[in-house]
N, CA, C and O atoms as a MOPAC input file, in Angstrom:
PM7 MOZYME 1SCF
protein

 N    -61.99900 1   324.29800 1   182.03700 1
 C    -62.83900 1   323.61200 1   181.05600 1
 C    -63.21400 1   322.23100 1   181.59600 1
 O    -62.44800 1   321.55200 1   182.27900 1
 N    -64.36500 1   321.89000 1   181.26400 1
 C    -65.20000 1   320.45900 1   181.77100 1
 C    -64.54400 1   319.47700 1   181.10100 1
 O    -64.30700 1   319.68600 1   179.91100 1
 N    -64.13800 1   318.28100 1   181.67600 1
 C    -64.37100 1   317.42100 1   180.89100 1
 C    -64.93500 1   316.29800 1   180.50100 1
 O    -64.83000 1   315.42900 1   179.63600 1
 N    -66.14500 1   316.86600 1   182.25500 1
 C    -67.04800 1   315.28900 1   182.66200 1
 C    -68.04400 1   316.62900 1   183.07600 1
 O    -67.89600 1   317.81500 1   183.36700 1
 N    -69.28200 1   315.52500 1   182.88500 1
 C    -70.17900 1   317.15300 1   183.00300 1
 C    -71.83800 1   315.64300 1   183.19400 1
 O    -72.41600 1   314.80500 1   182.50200 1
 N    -71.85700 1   316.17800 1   184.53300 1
 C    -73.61600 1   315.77000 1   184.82100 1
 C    -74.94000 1   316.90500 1   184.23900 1
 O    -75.27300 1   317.99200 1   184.71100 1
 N    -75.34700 1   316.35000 1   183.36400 1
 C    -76.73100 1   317.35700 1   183.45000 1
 C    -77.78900 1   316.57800 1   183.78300 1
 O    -77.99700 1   315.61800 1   183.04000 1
 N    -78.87300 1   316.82500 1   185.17000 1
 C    -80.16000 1   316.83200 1   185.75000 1
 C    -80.16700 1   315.18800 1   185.37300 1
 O    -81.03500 1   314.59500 1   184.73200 1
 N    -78.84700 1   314.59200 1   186.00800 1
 C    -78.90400 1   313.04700 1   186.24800 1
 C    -79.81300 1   312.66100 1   187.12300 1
 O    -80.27300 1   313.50700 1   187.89000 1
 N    -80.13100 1   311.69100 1   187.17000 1
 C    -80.95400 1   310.84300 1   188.14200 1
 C    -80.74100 1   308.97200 1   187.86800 1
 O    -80.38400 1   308.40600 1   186.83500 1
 N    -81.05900 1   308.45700 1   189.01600 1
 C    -80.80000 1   307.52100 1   188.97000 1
 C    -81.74200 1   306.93700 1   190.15800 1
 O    -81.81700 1   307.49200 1   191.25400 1
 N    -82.48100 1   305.70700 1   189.80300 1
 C    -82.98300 1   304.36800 1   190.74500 1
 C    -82.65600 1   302.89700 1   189.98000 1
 O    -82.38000 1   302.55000 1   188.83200 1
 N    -82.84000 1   302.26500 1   191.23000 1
 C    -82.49500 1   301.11100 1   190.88800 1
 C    -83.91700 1   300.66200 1   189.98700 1
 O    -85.09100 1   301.01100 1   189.85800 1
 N    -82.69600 1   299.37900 1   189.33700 1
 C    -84.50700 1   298.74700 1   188.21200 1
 C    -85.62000 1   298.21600 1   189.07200 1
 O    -86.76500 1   298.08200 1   188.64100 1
 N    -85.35800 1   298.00100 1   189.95400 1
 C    -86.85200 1   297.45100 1   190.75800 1
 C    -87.56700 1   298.17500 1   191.79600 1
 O    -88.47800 1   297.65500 1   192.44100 1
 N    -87.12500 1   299.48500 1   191.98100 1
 C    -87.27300 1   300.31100 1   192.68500 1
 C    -88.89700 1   301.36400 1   191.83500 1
 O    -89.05600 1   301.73100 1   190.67100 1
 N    -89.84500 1   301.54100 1   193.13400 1
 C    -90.92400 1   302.15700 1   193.00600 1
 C    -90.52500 1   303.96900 1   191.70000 1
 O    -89.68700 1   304.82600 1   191.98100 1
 N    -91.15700 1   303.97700 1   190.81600 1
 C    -90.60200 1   304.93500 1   189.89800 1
 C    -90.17700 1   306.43400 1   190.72700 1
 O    -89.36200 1   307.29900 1   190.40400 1
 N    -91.06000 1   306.34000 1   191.88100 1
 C    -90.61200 1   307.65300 1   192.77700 1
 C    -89.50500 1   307.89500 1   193.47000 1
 O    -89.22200 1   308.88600 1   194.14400 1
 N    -88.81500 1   306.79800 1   193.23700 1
 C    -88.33100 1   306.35600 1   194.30300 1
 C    -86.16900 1   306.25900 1   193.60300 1
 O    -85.44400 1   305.41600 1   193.07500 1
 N    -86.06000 1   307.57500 1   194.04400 1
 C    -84.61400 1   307.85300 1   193.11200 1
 C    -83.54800 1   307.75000 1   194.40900 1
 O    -83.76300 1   308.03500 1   195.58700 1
 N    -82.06900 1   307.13600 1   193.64500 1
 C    -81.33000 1   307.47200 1   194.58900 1
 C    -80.53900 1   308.57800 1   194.47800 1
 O    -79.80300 1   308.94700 1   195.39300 1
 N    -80.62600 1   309.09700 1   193.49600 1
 C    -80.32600 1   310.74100 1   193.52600 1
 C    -81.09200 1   311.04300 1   192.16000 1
 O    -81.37100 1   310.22300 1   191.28400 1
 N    -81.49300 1   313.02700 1   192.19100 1
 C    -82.63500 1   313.65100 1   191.07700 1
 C    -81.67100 1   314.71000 1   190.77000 1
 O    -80.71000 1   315.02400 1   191.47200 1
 N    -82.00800 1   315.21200 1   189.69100 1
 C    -81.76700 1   316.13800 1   189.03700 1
 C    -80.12500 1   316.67400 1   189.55100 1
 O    -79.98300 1   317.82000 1   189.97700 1
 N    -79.06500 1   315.81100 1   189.46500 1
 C    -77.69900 1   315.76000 1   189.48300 1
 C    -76.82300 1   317.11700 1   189.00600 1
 O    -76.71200 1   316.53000 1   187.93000 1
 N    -76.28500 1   318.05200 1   188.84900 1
 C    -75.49200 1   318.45400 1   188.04200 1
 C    -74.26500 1   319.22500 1   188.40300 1
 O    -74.12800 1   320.19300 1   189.15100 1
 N    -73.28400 1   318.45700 1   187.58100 1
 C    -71.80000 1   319.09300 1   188.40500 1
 C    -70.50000 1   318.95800 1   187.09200 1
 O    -70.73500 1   318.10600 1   186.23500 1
 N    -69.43500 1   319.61400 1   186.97500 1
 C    -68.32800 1   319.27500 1   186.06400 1
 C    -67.48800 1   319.42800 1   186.98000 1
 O    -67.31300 1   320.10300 1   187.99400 1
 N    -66.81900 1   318.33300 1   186.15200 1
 C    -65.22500 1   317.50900 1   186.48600 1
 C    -64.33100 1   318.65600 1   185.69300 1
 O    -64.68700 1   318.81300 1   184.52500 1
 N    -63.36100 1   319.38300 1   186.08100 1
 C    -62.47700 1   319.89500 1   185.40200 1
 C    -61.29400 1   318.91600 1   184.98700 1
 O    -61.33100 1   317.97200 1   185.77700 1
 N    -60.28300 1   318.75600 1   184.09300 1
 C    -59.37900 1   317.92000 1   184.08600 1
 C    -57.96100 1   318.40200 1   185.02600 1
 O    -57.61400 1   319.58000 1   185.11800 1
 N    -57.45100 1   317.59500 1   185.49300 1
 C    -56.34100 1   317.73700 1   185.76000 1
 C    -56.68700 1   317.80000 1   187.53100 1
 O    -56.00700 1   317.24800 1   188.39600 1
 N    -57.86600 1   318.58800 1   187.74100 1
 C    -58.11600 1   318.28200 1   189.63600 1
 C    -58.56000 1   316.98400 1   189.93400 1
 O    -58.75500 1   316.07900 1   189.12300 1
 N    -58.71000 1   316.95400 1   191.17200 1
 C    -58.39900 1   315.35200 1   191.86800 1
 C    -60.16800 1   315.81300 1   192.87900 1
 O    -60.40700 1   316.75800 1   193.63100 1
 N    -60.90200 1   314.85200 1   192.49400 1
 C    -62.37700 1   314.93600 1   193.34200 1
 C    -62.60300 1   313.58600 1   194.30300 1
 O    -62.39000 1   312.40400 1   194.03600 1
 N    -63.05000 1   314.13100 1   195.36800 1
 C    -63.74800 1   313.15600 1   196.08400 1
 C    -64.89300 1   313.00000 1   196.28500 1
 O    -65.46600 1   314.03700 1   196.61800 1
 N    -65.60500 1   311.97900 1   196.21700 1
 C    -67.16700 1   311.41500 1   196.36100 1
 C    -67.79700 1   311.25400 1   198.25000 1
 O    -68.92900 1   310.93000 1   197.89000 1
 N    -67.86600 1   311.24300 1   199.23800 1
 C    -68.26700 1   310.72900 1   200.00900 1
 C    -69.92200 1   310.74300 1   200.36000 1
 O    -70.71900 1   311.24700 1   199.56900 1
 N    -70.29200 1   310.20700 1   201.47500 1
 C    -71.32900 1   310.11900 1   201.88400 1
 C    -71.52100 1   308.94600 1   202.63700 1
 O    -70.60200 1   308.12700 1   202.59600 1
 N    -72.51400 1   308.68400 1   203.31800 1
 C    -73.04300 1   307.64900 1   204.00200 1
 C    -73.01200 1   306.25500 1   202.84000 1
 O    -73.16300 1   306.18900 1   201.62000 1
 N    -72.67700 1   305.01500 1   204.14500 1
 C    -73.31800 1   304.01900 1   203.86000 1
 C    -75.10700 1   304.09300 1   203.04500 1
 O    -76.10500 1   304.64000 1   203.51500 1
 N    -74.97700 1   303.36600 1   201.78500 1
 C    -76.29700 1   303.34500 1   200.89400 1
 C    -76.79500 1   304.71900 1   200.12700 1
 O    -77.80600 1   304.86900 1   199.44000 1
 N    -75.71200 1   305.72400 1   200.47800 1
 C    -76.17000 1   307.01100 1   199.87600 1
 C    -75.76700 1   307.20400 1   198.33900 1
 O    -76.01100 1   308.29800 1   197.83100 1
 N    -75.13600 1   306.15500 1   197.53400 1
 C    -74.99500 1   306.09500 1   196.07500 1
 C    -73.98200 1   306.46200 1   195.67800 1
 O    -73.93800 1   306.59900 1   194.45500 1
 N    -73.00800 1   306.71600 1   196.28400 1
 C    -71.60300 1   306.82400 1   196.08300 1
 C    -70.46600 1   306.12800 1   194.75700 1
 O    -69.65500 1   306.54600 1   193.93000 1
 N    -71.15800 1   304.59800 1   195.30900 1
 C    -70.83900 1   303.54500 1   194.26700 1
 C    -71.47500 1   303.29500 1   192.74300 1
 O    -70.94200 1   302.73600 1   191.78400 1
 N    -72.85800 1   303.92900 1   192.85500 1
 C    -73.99400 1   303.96900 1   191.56900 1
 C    -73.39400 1   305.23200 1   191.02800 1
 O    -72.82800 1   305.00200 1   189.96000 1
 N    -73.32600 1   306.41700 1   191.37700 1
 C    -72.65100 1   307.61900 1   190.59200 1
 C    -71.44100 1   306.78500 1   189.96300 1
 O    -71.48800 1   306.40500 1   188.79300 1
 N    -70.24400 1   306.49400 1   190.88500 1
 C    -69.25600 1   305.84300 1   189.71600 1
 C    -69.26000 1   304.84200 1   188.76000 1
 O    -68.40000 1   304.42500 1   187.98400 1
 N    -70.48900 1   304.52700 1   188.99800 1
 C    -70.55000 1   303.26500 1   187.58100 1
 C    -71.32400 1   304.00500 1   186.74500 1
 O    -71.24700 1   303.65600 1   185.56700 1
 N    -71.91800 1   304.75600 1   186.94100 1
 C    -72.37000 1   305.95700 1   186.23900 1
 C    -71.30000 1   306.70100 1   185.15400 1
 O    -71.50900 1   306.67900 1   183.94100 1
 N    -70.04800 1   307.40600 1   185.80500 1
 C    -69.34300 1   308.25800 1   185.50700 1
 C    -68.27600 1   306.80000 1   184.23000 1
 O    -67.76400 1   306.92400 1   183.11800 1
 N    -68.35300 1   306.05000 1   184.83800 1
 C    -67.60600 1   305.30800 1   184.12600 1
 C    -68.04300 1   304.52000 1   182.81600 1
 O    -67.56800 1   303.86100 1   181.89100 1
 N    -68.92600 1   304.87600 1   183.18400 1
 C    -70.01800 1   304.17900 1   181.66200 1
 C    -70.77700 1   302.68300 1   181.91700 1
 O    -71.46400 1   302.24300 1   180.99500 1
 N    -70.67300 1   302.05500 1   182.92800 1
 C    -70.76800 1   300.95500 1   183.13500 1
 C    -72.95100 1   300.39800 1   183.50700 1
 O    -73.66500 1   299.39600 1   183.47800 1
 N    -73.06100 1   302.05400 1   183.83500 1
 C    -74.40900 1   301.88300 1   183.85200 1
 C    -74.70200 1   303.03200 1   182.99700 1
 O    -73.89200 1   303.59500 1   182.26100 1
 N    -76.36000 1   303.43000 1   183.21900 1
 C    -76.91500 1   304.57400 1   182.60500 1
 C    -78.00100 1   305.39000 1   183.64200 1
 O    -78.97300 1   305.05900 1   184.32100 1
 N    -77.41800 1   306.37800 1   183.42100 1
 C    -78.73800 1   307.12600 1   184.42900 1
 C    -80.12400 1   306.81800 1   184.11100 1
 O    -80.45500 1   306.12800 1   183.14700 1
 N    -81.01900 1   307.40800 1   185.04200 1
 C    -82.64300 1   306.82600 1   184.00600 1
 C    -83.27600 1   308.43900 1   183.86800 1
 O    -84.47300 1   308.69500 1   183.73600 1
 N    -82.27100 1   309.35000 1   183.92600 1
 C    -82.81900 1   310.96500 1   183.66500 1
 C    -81.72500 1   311.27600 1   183.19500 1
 O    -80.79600 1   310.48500 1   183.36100 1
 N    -81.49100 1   312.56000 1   182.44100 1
 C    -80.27200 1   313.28500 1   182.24800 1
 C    -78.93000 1   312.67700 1   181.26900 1
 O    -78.78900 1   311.46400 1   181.11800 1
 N    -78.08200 1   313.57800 1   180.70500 1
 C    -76.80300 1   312.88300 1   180.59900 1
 C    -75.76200 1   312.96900 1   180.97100 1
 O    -75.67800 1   314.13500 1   181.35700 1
 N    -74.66700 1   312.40000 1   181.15900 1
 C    -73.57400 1   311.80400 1   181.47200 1
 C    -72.13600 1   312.20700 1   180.53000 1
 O    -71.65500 1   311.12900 1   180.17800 1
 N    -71.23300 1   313.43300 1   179.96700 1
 C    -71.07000 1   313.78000 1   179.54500 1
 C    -69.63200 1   313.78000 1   179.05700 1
 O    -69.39000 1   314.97900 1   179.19900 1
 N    -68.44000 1   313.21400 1   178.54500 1
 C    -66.83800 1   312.95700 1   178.09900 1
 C    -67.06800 1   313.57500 1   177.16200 1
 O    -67.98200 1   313.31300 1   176.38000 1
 N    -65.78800 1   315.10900 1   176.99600 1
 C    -65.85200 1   315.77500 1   176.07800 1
 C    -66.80800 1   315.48900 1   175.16900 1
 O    -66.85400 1   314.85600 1   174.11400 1
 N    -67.92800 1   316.41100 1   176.15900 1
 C    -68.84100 1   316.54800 1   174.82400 1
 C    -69.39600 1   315.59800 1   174.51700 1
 O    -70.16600 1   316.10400 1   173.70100 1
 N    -69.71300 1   314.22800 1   174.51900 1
 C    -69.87900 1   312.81800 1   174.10000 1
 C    -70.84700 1   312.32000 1   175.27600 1
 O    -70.36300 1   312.35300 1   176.40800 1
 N    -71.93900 1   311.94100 1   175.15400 1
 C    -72.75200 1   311.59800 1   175.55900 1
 C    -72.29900 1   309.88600 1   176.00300 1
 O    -72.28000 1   308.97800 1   175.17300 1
 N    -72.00500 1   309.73600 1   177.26800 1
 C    -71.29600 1   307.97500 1   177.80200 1
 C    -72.62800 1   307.72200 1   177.87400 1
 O    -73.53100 1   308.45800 1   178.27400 1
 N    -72.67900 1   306.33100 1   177.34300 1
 C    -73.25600 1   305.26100 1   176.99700 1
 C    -72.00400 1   303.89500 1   177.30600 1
 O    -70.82000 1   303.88200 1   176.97000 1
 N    -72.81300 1   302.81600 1   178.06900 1
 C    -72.30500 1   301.55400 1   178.34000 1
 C    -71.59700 1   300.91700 1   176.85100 1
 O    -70.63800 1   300.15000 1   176.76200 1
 N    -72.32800 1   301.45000 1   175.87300 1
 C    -71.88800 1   301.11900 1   174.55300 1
 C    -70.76000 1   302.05300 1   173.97700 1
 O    -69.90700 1   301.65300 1   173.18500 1
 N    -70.82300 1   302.99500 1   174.32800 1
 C    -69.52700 1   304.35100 1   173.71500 1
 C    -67.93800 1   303.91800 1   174.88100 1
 O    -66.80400 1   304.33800 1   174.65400 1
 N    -68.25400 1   303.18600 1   175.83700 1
 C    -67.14400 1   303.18800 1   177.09200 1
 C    -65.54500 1   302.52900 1   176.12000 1
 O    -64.41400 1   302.94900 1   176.36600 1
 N    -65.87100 1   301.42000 1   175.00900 1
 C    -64.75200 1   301.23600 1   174.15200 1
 C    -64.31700 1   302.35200 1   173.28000 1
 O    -63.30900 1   302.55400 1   172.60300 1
 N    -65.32500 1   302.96200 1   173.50000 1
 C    -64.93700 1   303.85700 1   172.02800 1
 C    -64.62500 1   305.58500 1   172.62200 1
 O    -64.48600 1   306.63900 1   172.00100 1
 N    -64.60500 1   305.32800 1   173.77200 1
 C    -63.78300 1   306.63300 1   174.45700 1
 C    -63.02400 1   306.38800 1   175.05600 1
 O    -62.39400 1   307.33400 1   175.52800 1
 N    -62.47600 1   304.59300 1   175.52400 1
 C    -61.43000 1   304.61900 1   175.72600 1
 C    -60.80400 1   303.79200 1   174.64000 1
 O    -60.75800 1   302.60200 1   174.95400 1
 N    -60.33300 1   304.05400 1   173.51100 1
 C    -59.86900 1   303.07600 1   172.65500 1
 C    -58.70900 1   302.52300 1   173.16400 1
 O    -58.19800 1   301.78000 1   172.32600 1
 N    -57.82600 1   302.60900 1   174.62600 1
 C    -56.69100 1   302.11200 1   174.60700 1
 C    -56.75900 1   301.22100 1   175.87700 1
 O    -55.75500 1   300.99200 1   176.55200 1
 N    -58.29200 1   300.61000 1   176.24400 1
 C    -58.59800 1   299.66700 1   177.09200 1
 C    -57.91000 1   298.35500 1   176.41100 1
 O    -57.77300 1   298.01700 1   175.23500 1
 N    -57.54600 1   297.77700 1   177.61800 1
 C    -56.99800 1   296.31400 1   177.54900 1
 C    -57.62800 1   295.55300 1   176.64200 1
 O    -56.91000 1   294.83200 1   175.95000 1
 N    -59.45400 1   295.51400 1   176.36800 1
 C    -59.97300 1   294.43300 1   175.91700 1
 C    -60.39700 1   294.95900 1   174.50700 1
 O    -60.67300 1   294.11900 1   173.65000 1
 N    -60.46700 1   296.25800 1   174.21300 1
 C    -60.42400 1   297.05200 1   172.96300 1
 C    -59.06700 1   296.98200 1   172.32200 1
 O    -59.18900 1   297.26800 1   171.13100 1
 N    -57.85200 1   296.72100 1   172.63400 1
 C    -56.82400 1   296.56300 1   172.52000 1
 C    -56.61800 1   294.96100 1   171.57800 1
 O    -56.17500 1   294.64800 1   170.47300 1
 N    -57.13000 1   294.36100 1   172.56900 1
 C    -56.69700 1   292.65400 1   171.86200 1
 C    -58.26800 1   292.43900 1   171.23600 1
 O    -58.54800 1   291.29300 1   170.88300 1
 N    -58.74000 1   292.92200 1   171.16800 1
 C    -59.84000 1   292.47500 1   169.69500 1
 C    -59.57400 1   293.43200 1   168.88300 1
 O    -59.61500 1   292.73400 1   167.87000 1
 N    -59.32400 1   294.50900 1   168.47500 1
 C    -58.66500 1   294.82500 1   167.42200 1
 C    -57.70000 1   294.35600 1   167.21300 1
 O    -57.61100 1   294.46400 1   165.99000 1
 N    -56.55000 1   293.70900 1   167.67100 1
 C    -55.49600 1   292.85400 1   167.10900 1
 C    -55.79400 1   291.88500 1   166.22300 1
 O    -55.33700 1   291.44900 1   165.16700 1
 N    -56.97500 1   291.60700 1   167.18600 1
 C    -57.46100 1   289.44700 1   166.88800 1
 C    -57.93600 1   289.54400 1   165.79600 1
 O    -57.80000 1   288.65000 1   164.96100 1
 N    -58.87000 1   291.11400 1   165.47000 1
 C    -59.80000 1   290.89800 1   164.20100 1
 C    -59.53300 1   292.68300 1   163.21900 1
 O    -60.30200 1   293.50300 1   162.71800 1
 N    -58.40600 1   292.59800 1   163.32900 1
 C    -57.62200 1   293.99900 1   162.87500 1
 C    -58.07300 1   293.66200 1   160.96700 1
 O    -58.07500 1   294.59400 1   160.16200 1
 N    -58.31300 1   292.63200 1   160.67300 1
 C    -58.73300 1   292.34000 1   159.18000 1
 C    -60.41900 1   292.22800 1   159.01500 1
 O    -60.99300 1   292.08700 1   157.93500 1
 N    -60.87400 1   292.29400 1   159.93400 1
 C    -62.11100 1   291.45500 1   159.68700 1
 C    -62.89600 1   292.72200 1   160.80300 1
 O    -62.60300 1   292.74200 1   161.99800 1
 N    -63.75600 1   293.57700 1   160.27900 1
 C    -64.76600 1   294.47400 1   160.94300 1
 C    -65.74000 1   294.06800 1   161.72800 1
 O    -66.06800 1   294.29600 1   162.89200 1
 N    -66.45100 1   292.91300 1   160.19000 1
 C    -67.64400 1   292.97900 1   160.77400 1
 C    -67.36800 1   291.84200 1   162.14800 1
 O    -68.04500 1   292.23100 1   163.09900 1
 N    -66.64200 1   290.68200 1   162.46400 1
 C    -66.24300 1   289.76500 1   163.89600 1
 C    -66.01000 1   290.92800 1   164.78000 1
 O    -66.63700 1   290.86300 1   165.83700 1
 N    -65.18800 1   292.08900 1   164.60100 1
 C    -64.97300 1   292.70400 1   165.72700 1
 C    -66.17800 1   293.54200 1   166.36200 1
 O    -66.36000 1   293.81500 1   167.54800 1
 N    -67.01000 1   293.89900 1   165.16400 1
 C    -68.72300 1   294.37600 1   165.88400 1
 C    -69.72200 1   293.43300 1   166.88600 1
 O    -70.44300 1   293.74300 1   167.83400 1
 N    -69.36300 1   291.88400 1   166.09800 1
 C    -69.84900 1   290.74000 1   166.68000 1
 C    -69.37600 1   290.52900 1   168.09800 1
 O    -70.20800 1   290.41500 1   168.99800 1
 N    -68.07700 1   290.47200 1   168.34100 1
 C    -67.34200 1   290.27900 1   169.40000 1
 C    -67.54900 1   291.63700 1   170.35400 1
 O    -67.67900 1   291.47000 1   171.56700 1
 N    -67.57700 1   292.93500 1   169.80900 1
 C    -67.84300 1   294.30800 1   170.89500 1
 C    -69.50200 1   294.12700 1   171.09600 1
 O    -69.66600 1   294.23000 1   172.31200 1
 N    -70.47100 1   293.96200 1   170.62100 1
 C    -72.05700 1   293.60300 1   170.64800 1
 C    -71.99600 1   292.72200 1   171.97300 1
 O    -72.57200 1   293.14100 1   172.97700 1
 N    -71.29100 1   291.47900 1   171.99800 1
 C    -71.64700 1   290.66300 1   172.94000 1
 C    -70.99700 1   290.94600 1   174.13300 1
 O    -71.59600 1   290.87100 1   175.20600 1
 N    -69.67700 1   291.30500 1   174.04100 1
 C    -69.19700 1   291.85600 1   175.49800 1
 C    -70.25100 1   292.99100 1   175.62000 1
 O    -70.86300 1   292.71200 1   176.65100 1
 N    -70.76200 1   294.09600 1   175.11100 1
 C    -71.40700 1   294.71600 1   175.59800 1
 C    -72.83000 1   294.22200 1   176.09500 1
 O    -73.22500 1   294.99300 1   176.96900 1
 N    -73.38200 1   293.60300 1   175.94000 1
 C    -74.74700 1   293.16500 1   176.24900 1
 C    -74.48700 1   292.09100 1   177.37600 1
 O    -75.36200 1   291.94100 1   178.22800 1
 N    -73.04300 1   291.14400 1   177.44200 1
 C    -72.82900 1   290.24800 1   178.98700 1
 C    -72.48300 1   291.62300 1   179.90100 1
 O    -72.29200 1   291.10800 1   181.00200 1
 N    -72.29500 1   293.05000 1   180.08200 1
 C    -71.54300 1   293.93100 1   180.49700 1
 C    -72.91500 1   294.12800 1   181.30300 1
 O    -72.91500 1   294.17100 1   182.53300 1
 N    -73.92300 1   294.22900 1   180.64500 1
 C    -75.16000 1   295.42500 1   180.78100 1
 C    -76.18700 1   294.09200 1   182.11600 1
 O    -76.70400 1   294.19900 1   183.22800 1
 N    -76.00100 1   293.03100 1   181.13400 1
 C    -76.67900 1   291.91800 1   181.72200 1
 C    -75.95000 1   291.39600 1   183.33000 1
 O    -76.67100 1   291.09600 1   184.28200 1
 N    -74.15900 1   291.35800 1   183.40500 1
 C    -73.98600 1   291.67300 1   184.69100 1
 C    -74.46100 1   292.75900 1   185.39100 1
 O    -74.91600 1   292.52200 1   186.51000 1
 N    -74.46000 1   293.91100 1   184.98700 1
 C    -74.77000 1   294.37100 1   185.67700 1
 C    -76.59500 1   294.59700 1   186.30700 1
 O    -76.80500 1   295.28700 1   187.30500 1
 N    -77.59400 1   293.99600 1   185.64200 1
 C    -79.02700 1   293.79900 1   185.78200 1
 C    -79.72200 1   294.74100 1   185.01900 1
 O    -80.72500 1   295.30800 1   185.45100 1
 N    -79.30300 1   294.92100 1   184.03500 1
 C    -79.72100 1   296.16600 1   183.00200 1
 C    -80.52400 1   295.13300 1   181.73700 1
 O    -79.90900 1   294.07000 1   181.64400 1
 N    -81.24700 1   295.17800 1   181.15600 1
 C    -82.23700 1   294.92400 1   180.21600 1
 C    -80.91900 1   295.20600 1   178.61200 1
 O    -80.30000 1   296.22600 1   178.30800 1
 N    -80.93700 1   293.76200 1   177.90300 1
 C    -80.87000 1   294.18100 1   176.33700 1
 C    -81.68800 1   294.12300 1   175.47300 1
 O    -82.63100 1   293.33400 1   175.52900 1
 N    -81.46800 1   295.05800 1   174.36600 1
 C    -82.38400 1   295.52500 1   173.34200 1
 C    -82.83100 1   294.58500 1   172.80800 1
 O    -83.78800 1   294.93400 1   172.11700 1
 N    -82.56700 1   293.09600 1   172.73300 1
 C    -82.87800 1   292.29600 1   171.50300 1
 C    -82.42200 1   290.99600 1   172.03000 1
 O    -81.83200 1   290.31700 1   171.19000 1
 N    -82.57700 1   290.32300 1   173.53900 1
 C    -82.37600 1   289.19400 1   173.46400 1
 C    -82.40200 1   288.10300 1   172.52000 1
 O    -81.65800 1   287.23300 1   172.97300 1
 N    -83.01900 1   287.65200 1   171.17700 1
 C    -83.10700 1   286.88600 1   170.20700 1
 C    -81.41300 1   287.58500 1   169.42900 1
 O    -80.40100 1   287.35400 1   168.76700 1
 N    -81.81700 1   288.07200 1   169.81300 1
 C    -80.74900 1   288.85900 1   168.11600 1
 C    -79.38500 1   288.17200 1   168.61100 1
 O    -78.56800 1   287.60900 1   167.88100 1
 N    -79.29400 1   288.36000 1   170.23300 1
 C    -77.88500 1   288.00200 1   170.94700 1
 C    -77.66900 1   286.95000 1   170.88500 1
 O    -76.52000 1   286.63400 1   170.57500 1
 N    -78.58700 1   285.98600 1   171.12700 1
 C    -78.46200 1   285.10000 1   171.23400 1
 C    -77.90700 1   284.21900 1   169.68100 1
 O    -76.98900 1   283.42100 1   169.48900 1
 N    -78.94100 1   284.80700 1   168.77700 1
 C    -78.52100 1   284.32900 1   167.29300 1
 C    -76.80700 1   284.82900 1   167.17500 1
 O    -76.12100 1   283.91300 1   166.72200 1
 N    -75.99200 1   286.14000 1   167.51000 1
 C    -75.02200 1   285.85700 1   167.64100 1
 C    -73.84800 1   285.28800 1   168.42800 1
 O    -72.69700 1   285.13000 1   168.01900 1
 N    -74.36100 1   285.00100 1   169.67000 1
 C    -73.84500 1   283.77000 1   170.13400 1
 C    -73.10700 1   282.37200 1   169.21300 1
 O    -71.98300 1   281.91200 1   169.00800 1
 N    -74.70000 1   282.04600 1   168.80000 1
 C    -74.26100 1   280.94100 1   168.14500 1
 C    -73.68800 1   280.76300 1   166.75000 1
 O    -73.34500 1   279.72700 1   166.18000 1
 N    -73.66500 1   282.20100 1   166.28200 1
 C    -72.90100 1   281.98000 1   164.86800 1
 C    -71.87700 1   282.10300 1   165.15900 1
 O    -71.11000 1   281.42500 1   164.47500 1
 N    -71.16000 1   283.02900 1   166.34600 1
 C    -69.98500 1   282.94600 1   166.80800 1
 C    -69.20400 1   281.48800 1   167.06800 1
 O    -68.10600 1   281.15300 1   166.62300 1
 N    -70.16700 1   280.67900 1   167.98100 1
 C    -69.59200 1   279.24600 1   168.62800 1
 C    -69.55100 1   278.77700 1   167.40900 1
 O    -68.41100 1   278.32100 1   167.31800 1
 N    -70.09000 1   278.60700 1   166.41300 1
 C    -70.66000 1   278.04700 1   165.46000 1
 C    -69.24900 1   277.65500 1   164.67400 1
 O    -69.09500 1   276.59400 1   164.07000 1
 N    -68.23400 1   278.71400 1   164.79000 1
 C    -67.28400 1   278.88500 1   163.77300 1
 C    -66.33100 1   278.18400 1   164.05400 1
 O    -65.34900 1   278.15300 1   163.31300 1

């Protein structure tokens, strides 16, 4: 049984000509419990698939698949709920929901923005920025 599953991934970089992929139409499952290796050449995307698989980016074709669950840079707390930094903000704000949406919103959007990825709503972030500092 799968428990990581590529369907007809693809991936280029953001500034890269639209033809112009470092890998097309992807598709492979991870069984659990076996042990996989990635190789290939220097520049052959080795490193972009695993930020891929890990949630940290997004393909620009296809999806990306954890039991069943479609990974998203935004779902990566919420499939691993027992990450270090999912861990101590639910502690910090174990009373208070709506700070801990505030606080997961902005790590996710500095996450996307290290990495050179576009957010949905620069104004919006920014307005919570400062209601955050604000406090």
């Amino acid at each position: 049984m799968s428990i990581l599953k590529l369907e007809n991934v693809g991936y280029r970089y953001k500034d890269a000509p639209k033809d112009s992929y470092v890998f097309k139409n992807v598709n492979y499952e991870f069984e659990q419990g076996k042990m996989y290796a990635i190789k290939g050449k220097s520049g052959s995307g080795k490193t972009t698939l695993l930020s891929l698989l890990a949630g940290l980016d997004e393909p620009r074709n296809g999806e990306i698949l954890y039991n069943n669950q479609n990974i998203k840079a935004q779902t990566v707390l919420e499939i691993n709920a027992n990450h270090e930094i999912a861990n101590k903000l639910k502690d910090l704000y174990k009373n208070d929901k709506d700070e801990l949406k505030k606080y997961t919103q902005i790590l996710y959007a500095q996450a996307r923005l290290i990495e050179g990825l576009n957010i949905e709503n620069p104004t919006e972030l920014s307005n919570l920025i400062c209601e955050v500092m604000s406090k």
